[in-house]
BAFI-3210 file (N, C-alpha, C; in Angstrom, 3 decimals, decimal comma, padded with zeros to 6 digits):
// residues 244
n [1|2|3|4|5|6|7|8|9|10|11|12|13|14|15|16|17|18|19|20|21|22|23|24|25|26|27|28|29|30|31|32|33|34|35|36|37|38|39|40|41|42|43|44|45|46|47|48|49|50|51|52|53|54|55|56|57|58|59|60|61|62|63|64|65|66|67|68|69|70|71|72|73|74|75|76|77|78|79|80|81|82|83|84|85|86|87|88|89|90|91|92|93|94|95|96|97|98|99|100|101|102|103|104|105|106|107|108|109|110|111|112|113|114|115|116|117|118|119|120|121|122|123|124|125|126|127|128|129|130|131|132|133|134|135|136|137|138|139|140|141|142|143|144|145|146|147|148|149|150|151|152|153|154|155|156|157|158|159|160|161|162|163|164|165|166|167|168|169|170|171|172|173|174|175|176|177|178|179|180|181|182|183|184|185|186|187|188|189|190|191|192|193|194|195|196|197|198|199|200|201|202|203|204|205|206|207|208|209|210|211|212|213|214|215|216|217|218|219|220|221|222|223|224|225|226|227|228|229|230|231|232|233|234|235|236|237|238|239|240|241|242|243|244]
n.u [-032,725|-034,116|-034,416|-035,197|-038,422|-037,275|-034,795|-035,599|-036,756|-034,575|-033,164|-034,818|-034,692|-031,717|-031,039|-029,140|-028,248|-026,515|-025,806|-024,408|-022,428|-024,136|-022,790|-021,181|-018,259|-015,691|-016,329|-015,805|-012,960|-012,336|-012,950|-011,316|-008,818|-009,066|-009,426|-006,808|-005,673|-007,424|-006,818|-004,296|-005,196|-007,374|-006,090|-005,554|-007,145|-009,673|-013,232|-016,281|-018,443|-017,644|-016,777|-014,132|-012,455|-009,710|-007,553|-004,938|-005,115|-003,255|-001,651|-002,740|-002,320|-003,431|-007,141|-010,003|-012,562|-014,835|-017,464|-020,249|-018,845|-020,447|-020,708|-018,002|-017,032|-018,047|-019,035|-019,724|-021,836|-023,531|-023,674|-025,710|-028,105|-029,198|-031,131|-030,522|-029,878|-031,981|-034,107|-033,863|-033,256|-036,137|-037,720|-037,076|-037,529|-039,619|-041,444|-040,983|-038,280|-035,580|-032,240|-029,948|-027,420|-023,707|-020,799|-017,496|-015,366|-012,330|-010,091|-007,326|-004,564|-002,371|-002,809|-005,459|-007,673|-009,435|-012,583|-014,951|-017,672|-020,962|-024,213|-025,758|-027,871|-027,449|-025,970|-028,024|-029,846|-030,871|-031,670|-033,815|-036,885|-037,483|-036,170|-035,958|-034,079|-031,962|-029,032|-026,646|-023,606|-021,226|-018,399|-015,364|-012,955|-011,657|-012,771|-011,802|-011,150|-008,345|-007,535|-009,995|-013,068|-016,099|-018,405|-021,332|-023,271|-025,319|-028,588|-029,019|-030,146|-032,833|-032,615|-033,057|-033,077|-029,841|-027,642|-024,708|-021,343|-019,632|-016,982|-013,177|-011,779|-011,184|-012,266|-015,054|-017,587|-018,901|-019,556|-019,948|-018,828|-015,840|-013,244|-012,941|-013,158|-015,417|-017,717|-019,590|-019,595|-020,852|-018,063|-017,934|-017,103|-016,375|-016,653|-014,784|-017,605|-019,606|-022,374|-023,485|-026,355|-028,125|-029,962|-030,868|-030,077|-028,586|-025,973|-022,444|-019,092|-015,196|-012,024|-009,000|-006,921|-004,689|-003,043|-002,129|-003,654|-005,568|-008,822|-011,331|-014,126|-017,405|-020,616|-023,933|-025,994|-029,926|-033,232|-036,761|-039,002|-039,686|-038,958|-037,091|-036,234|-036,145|-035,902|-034,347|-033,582|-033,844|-032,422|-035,537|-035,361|-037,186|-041,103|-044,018|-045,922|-045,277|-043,888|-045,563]
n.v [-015,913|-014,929|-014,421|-011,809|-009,961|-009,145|-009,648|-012,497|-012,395|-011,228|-014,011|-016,060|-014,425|-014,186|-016,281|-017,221|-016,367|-014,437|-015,074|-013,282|-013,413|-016,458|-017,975|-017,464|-015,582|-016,609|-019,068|-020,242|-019,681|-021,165|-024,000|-024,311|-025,267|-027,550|-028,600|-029,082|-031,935|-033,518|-034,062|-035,969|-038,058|-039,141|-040,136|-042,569|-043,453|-043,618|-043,359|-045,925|-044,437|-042,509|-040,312|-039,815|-037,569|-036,711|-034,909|-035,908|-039,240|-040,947|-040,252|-039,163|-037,024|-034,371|-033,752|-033,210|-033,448|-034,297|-036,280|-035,854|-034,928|-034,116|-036,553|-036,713|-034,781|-032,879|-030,364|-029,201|-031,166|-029,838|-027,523|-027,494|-029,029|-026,441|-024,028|-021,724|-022,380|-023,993|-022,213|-020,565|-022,263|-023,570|-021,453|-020,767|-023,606|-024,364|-026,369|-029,221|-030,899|-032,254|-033,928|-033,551|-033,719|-033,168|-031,963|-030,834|-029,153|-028,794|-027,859|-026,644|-024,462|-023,931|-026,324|-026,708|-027,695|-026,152|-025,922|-027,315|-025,719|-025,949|-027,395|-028,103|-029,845|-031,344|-033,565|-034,509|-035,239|-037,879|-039,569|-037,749|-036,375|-033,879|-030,394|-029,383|-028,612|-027,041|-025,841|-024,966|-023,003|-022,945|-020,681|-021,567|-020,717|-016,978|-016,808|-016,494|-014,015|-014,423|-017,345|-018,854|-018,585|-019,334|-018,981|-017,403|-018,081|-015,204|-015,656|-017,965|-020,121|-019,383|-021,102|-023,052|-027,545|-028,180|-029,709|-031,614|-032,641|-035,540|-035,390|-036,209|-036,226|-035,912|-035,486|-034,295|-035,731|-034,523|-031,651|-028,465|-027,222|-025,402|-023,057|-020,747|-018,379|-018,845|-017,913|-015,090|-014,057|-013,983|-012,588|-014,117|-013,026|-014,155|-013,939|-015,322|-017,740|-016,339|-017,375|-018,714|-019,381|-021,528|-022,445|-025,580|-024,913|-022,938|-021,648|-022,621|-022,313|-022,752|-021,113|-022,350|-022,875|-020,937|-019,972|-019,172|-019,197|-021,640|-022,317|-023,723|-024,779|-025,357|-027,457|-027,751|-029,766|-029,959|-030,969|-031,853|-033,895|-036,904|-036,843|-038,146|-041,025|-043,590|-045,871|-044,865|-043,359|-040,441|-038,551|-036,586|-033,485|-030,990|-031,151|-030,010|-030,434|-031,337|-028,481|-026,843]
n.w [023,323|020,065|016,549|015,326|013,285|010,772|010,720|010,148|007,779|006,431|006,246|004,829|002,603|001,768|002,815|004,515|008,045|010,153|013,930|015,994|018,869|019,548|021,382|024,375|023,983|025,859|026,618|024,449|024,289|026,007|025,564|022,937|023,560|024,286|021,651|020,766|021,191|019,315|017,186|017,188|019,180|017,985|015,968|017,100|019,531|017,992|018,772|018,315|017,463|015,952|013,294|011,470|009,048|006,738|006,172|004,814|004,140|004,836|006,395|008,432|010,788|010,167|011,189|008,964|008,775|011,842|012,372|014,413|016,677|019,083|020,390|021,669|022,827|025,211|025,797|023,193|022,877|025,179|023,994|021,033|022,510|023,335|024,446|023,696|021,070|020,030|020,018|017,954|015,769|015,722|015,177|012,775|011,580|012,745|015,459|015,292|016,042|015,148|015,825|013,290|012,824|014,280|013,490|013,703|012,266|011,097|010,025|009,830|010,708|007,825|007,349|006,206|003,758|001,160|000,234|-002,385|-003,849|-003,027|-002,182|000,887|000,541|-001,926|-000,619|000,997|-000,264|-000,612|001,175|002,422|002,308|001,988|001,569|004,481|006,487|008,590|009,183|011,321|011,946|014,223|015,255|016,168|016,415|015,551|013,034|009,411|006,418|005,841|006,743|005,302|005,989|005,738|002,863|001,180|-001,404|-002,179|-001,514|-003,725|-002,976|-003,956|-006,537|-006,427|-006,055|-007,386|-010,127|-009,067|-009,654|-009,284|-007,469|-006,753|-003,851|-000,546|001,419|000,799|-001,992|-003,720|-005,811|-006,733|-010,080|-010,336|-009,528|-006,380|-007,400|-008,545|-008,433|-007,342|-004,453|-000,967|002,128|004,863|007,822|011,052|014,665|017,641|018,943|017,526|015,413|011,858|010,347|008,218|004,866|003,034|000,848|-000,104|-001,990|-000,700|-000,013|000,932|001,137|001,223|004,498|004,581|006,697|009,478|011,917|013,500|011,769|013,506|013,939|014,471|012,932|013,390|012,293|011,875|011,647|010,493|012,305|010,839|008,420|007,031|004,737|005,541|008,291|010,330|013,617|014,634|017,495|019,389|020,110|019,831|020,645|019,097|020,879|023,069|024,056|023,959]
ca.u [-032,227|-034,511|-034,336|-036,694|-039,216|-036,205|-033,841|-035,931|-036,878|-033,298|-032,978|-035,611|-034,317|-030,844|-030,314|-028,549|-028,072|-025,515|-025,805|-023,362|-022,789|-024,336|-022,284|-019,791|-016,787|-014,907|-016,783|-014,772|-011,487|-011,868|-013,408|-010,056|-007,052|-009,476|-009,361|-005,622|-005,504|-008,066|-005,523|-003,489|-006,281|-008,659|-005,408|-004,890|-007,908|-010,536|-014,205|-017,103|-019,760|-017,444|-016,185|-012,814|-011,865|-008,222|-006,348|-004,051|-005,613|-002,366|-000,534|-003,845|-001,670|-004,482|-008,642|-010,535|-013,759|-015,011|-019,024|-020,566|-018,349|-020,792|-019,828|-016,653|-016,860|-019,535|-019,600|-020,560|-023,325|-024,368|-024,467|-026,518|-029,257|-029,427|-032,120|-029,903|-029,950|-033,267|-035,039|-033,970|-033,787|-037,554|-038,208|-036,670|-037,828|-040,846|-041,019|-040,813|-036,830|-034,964|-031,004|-029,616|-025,600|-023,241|-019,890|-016,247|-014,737|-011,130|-009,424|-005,938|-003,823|-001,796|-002,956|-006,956|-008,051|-010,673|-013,909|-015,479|-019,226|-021,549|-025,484|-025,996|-028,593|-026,611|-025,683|-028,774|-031,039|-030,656|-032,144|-034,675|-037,733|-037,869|-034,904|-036,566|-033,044|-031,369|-027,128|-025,429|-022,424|-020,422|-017,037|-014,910|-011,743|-011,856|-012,956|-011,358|-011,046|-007,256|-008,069|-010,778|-014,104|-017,623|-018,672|-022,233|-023,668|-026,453|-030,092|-029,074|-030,896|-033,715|-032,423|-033,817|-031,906|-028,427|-027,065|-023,654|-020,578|-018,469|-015,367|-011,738|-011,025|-010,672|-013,647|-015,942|-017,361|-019,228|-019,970|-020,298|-017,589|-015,252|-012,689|-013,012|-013,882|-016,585|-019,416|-019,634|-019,527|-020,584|-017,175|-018,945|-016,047|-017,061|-015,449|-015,412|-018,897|-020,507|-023,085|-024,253|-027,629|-028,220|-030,371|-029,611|-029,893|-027,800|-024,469|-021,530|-017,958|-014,493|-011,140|-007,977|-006,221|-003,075|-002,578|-000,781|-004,677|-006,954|-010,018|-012,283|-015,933|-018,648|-021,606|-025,067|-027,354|-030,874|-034,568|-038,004|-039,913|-040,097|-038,282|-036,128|-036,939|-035,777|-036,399|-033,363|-034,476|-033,164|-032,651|-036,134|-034,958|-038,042|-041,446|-044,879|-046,798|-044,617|-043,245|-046,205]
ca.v [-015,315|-015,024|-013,808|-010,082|-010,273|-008,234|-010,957|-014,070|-011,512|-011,299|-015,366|-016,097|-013,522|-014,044|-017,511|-017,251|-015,098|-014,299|-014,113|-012,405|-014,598|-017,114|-018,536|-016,358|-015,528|-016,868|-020,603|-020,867|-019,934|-022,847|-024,885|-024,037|-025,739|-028,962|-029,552|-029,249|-032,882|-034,514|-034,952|-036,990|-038,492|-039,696|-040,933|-043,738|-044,216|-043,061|-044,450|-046,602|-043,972|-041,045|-040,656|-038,682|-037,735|-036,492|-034,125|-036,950|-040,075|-042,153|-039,613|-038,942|-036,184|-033,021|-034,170|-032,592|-032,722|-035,112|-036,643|-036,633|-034,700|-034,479|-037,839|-036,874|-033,161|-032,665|-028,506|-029,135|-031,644|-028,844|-026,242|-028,830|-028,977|-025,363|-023,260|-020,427|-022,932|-024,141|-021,300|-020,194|-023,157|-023,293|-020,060|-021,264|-024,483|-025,283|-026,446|-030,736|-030,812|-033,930|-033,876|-034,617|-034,141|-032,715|-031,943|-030,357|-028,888|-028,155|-026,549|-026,456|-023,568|-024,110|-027,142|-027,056|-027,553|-025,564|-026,827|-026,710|-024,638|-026,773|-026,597|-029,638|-030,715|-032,308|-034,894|-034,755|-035,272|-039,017|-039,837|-037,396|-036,566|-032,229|-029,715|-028,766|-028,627|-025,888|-025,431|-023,982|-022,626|-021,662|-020,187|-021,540|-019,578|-016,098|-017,200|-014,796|-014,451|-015,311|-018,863|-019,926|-018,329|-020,021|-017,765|-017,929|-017,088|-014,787|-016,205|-018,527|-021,028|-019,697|-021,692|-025,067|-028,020|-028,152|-031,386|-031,543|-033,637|-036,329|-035,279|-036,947|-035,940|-037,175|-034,988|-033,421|-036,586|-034,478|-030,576|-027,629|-026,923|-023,939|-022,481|-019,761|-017,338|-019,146|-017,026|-013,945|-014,487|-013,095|-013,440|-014,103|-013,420|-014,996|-014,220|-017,205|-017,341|-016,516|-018,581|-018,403|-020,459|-021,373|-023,699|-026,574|-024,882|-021,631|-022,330|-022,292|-023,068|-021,766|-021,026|-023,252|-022,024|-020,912|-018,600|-020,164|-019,485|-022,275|-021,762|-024,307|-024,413|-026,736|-027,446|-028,057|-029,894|-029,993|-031,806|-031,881|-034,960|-037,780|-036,237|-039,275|-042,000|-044,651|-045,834|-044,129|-042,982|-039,239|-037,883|-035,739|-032,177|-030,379|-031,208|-029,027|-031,219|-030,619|-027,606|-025,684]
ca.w [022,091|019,025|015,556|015,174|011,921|010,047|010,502|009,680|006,421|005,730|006,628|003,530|001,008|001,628|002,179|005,383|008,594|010,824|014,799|016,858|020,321|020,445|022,521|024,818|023,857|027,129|026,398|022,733|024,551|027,159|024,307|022,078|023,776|024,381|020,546|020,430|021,401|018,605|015,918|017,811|019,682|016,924|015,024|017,438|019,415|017,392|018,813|017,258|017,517|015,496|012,131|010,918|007,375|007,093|005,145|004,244|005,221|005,158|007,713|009,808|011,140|010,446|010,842|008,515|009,405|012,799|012,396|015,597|017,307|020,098|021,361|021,885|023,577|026,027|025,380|022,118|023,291|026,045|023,060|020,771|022,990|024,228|024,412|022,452|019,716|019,601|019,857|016,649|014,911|016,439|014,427|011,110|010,719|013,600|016,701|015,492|015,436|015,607|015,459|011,848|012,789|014,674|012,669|013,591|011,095|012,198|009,023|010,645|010,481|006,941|006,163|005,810|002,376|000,065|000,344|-003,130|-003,371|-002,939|-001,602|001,480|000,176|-002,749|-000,463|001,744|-000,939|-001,244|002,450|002,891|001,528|001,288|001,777|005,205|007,197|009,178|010,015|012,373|011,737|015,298|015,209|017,564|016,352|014,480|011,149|008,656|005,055|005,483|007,089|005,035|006,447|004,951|001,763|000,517|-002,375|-001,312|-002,872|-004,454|-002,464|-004,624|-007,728|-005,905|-006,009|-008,555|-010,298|-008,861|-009,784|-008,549|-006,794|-006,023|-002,579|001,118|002,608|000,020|-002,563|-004,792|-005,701|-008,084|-010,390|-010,509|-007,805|-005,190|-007,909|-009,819|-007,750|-006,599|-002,769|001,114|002,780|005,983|008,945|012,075|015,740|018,823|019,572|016,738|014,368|011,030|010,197|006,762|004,841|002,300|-000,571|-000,486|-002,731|-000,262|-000,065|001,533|000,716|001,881|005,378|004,656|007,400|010,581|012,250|012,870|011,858|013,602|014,207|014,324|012,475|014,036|011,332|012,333|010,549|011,271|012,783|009,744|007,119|006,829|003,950|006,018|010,066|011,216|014,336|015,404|018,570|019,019|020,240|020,844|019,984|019,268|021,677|024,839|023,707|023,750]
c.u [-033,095|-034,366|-035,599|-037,103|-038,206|-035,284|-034,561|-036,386|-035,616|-032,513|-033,704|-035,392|-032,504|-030,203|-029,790|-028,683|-027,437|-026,020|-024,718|-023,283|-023,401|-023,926|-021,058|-018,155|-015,749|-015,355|-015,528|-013,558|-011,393|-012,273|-011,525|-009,043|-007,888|-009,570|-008,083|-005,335|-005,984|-007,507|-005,463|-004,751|-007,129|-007,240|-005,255|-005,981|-009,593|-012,486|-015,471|-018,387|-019,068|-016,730|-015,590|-012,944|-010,145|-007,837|-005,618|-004,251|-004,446|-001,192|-001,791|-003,116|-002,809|-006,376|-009,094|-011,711|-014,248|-016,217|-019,422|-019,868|-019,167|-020,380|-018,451|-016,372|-017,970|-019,683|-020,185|-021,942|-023,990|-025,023|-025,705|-027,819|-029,803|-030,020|-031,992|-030,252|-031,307|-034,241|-034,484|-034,333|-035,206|-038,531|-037,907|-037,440|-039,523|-040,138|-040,593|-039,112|-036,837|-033,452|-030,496|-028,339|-025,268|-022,047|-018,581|-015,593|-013,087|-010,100|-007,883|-005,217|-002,561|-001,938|-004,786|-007,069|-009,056|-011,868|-015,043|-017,230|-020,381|-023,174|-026,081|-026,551|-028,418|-026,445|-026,836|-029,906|-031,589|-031,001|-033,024|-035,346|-037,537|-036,603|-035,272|-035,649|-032,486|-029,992|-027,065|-024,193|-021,734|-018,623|-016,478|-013,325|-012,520|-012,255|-013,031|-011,337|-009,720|-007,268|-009,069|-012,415|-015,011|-017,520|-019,949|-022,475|-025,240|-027,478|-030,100|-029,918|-032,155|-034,194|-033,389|-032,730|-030,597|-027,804|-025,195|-022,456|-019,870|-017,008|-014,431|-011,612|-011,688|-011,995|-014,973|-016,239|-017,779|-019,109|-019,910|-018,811|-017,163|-013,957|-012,909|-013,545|-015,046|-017,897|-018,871|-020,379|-019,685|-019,727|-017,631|-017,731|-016,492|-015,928|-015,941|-017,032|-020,000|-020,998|-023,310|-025,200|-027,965|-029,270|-029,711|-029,580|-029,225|-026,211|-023,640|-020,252|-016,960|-012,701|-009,995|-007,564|-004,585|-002,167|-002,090|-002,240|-005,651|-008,057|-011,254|-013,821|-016,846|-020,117|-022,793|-026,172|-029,032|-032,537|-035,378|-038,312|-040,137|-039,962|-037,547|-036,452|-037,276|-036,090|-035,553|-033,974|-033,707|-033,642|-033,960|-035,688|-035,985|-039,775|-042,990|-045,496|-046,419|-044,085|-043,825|-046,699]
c.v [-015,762|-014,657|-012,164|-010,655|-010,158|-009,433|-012,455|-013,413|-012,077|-013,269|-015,879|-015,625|-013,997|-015,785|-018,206|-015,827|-015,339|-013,606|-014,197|-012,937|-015,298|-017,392|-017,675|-016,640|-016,395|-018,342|-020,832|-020,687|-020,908|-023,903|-024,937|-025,108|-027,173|-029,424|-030,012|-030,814|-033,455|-035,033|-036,170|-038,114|-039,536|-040,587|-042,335|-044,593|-043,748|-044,008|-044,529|-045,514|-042,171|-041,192|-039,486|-039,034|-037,277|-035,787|-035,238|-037,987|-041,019|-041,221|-039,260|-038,155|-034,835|-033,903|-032,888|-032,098|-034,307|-035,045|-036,784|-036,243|-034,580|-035,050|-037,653|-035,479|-032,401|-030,894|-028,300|-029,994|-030,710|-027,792|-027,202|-028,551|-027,417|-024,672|-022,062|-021,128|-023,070|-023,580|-020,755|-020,788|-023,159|-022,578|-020,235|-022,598|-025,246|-025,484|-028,597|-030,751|-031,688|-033,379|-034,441|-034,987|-033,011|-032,598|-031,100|-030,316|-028,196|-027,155|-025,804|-025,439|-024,206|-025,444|-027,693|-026,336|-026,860|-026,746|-026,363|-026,651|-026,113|-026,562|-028,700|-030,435|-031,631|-033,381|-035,370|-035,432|-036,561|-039,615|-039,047|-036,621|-034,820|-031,464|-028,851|-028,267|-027,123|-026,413|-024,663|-024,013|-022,152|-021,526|-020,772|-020,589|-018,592|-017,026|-015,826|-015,055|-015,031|-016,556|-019,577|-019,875|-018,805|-018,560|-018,080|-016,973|-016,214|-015,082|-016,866|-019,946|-020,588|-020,626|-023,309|-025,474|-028,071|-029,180|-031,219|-032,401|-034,140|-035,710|-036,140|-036,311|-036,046|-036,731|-035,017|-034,534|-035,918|-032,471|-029,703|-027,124|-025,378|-023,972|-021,529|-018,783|-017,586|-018,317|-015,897|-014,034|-013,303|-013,654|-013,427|-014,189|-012,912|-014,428|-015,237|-016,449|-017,272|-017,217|-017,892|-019,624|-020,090|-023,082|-024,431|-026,370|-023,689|-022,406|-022,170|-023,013|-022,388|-022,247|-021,990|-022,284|-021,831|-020,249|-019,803|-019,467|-020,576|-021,557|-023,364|-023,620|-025,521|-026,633|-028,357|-028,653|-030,248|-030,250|-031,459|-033,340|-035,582|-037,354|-037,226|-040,179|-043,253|-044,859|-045,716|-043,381|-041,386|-038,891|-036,689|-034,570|-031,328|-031,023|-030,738|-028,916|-030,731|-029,201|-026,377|-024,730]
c.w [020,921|017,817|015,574|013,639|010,956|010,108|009,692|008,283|005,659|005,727|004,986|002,526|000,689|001,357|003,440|006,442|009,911|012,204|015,775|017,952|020,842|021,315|023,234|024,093|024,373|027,152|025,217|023,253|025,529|026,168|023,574|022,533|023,981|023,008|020,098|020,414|020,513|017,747|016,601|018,452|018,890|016,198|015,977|018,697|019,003|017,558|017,771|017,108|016,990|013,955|011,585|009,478|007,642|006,115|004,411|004,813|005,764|006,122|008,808|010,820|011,348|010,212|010,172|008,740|010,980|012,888|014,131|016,456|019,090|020,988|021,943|022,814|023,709|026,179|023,964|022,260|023,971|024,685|022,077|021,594|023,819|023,927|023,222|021,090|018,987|019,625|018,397|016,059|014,545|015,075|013,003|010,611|011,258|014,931|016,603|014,920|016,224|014,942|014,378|012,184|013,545|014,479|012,802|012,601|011,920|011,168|009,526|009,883|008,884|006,497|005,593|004,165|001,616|000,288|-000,603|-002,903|-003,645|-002,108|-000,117|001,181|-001,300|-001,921|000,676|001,287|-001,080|-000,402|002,982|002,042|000,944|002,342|002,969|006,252|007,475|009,461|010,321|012,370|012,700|015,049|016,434|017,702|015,796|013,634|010,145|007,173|005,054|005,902|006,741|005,382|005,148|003,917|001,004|-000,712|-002,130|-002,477|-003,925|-004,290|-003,574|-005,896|-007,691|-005,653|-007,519|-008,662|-009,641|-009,256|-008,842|-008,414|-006,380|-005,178|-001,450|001,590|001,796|-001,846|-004,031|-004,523|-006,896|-008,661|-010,073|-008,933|-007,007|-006,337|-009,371|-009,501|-007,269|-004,954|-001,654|001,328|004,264|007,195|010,326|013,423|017,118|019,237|018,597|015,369|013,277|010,627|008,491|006,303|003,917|001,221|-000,992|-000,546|-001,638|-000,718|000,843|001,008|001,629|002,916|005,170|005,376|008,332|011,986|012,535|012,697|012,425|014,408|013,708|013,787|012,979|013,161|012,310|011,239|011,219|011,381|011,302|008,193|006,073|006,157|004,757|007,978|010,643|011,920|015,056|016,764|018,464|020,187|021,107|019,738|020,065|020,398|023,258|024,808|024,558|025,442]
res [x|x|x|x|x|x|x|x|x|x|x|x|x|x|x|x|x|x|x|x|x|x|x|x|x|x|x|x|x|x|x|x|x|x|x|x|x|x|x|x|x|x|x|x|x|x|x|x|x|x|x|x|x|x|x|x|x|x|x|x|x|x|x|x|x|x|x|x|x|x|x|x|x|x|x|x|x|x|x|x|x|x|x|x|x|x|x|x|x|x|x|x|x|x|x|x|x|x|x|x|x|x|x|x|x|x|x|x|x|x|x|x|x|x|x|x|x|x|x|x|x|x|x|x|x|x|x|x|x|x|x|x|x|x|x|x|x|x|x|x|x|x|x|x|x|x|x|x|x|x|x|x|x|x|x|x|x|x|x|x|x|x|x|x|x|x|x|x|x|x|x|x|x|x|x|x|x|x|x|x|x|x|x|x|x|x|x|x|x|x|x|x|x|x|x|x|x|x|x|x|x|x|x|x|x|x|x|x|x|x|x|x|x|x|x|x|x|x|x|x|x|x|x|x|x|x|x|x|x|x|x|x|x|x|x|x|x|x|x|x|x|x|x|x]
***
């Protein structure tokens, strides 16, 4: 699975671009009922190599978002390293990719919160040297406008980077002011299976779930080879040398 010229066009102008299965359908519904358990799970034995936020950290009742989910659910490690993936990526950013993160977002049916607009590289910016990063966005439920689906602002990545402010709340430390209708927004709605790839400088955000839907889905961050200020050492992915 690759991108056509026309897509990686519309990838550059737009900001972002949306593809249609990656991953089957019939994977995200056996995927699905294995997250039902992480709440509960992470609230009590939550391991050293993952990191929860919480809707409410002092009821740890709904996870908000789960770092590293990898470690913890070996279909998201399989997808992670899979050919579907990294051949795009590949095509967006090169062939020297090293793993930045791997990120569950779970956004629970009526109680996932707004997630104000914001561009990643606000909080990326502060550990690595140039905004060279790719996400993956997979759906593992629908993702709809009534539950909260991602919303970019299209081209706005061209602006560069944007000073952002400090935020009060549990997940999200900093970002751009306003609420849900400070931009004029793609409502980007997603069904199991499919990705959207975006880089770190197109504005996004998404609306609270208030539907009785989850909407989860996981996010795939991805770098190039020595991007990193520091001698944090990333998993390398794929790289020109063997590649070729």
């Amino acid at each position: 699975m690759v991108l056509t010229n026309q897509e990686l066009h519309r990838f550059h102008r737009d900001g972002y671009i949306v593809v249609r299965q990656l991953c089957k359908r019939a994977d995200m519904e056996v995927l699905q009922p294995k997250l039902d358990c992480l709440h509960e799970q992470m609230a009590t034995n939550q391991p050293d190599n993952v990191n929860c936020s919480w809707e409410d950290p002092e009821k740890k009742n709904r996870i908000r978002q789960l770092m590293n989910s990898e470690n913890v659910v070996d279909e998201l490690d399989q997808i992670l390293h899979s050919d579907a993936m990294l051949d795009i990526v590949e095509q967006l950013i090169g062939s020297n990719i090293v793993k930045f993160h791997s990120k569950l977002m779970m956004k629970a049916a009526e109680d996932g919160s707004f997630t104000p607009w914001h561009q990643d590289w606000g909080y990326w910016q502060y550990k690595h040297r140039e905004p060279k990063q790719v996400n993956c966005m997979l759906a593992i439920d629908p993702a709809t406008k009534e539950n909260g689906c991602i919303r970019f602002v299209r081209g706005s990545h061209k602006q560069g980077p944007i000073d952002h402010k400090d935020f009060q709340t549990h997940s999200f430390t900093i970002g751009l002011e306003g609420g849900l209708d400070a931009y004029e927004a793609d409502i980007v709605e997603l069904a199991p299976g499919d990705a959207v790839f975006f880089g770190p400088l197109i504005i996004h955000g998404s609306a609270p779930n208030t539907s009785k839907q989850h909407r989860r889905c996981n996010t795939f961050a991805f770098d190039v080879i020595n991007n990193h200020v520091d001698d944090h050492q990333f998993e390398v992915l794929r790289q020109a040398a063997v590649h070729a």
